[in-house]
C-alpha positions as CSV (number, residue, x, y, z in Angstrom):
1,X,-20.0,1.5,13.0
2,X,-20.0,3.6,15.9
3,X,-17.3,6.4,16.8
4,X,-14.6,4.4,18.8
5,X,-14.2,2.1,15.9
6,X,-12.8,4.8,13.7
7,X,-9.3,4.7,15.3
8,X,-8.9,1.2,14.8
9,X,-9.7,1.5,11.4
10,X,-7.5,3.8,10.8
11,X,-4.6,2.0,12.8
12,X,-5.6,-0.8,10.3
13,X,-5.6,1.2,7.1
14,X,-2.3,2.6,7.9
15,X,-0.4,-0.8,8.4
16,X,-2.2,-2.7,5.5
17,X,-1.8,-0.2,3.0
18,X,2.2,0.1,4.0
19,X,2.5,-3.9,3.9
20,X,0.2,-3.9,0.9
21,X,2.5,-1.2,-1.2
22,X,5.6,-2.9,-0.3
23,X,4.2,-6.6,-2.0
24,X,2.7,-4.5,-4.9
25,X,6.0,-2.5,-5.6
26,X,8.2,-6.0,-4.7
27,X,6.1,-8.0,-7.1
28,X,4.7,-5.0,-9.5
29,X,1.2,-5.6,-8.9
30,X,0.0,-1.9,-9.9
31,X,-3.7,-1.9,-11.1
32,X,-2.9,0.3,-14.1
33,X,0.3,1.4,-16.0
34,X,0.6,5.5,-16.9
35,X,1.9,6.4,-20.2
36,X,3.1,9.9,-19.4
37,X,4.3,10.6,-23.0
38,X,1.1,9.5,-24.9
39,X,-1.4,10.3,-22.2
40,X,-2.7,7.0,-22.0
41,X,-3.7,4.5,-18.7
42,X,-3.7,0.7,-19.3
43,X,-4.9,-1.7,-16.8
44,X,-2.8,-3.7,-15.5
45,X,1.0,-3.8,-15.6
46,X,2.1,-2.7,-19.4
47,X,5.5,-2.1,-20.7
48,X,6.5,1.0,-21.9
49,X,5.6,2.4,-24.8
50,X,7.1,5.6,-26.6
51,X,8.9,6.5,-23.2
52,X,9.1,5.7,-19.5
53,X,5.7,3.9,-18.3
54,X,4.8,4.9,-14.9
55,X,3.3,2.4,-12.0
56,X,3.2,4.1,-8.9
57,X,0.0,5.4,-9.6
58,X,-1.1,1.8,-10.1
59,X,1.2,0.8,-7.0
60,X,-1.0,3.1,-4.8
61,X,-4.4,2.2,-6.0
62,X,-3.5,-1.6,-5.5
63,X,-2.5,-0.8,-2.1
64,X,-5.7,1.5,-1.4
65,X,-8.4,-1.5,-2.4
66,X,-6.0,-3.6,0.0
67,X,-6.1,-1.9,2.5
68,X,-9.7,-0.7,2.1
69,X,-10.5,-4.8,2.1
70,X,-8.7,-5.5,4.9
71,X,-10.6,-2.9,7.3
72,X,-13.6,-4.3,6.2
73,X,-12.3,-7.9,7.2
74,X,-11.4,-5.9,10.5
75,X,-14.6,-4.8,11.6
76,X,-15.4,-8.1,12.2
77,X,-13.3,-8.4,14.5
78,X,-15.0,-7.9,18.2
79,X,-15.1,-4.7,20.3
80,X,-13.3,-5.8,23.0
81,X,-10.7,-7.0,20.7
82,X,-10.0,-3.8,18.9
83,X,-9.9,-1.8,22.2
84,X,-6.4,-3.9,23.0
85,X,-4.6,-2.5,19.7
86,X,-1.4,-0.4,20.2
87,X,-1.6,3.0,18.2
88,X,2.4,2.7,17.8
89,X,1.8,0.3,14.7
90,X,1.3,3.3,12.7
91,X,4.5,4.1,13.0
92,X,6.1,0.9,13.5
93,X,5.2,-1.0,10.4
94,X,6.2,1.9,8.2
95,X,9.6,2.1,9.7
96,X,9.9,-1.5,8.9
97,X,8.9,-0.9,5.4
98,X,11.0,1.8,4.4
99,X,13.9,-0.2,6.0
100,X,13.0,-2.8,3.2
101,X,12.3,-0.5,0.7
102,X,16.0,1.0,1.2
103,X,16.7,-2.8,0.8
104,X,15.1,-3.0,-2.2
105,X,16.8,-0.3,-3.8
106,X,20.2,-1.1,-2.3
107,X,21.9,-1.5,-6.0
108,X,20.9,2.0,-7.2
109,X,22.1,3.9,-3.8
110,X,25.5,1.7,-4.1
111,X,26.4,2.1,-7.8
């Protein structure tokens, strides 16, 4: 991997791992479940148990290995390729998804 490719990559973390949070926290894909009140980690998504379980953790580790996988996908792509990407998706795609996540939440911010 040489020097210019670190830009894309990170161009290509920072999208994936928005899109990838936003499909784990839609469909609760978290890769472990917290339980703050007993001290315990389960894999996977687990209901609560003797108080409030907790997936964000689990939300951002699923969107980490995502994203991770998908810049190794990306560095397949060709050179000349990469060179072409616009630097403003780093900021695009995250405005997009926090525009869904307010979606998302809609009930709780209208109650």
């Amino acid at each position: 991997m040489n020097p210019r490719s670190l830009p894309f990559l990170a161009i290509v973390f920072a999208v994936a791992y928005t899109v990838v949070y936003l499909v784990a926290v839609w469909n609760n894909y978290a890769l472990f479940t917290y339980h703050p009140a007993i001290y315990e980690i389960d894999w996977g998504v687990q209901k609560p148990r003797d108080g409030p379980a907790m997936y964000w953790f689990g939300w951002m580790s699923t969107a980490a290995l995502g994203a991770l996988a998908t810049c190794l996908l990306a560095l397949l792509i060709p050179e000349r390729v990469t060179q072409r990407l616009w630097s403003g998706w780093t900021w695009v795609v995250p405005t997009i998804v926090l525009l869904l996540f307010v979606f998302l939440n809609r009930n709780y911010f209208l109650r």
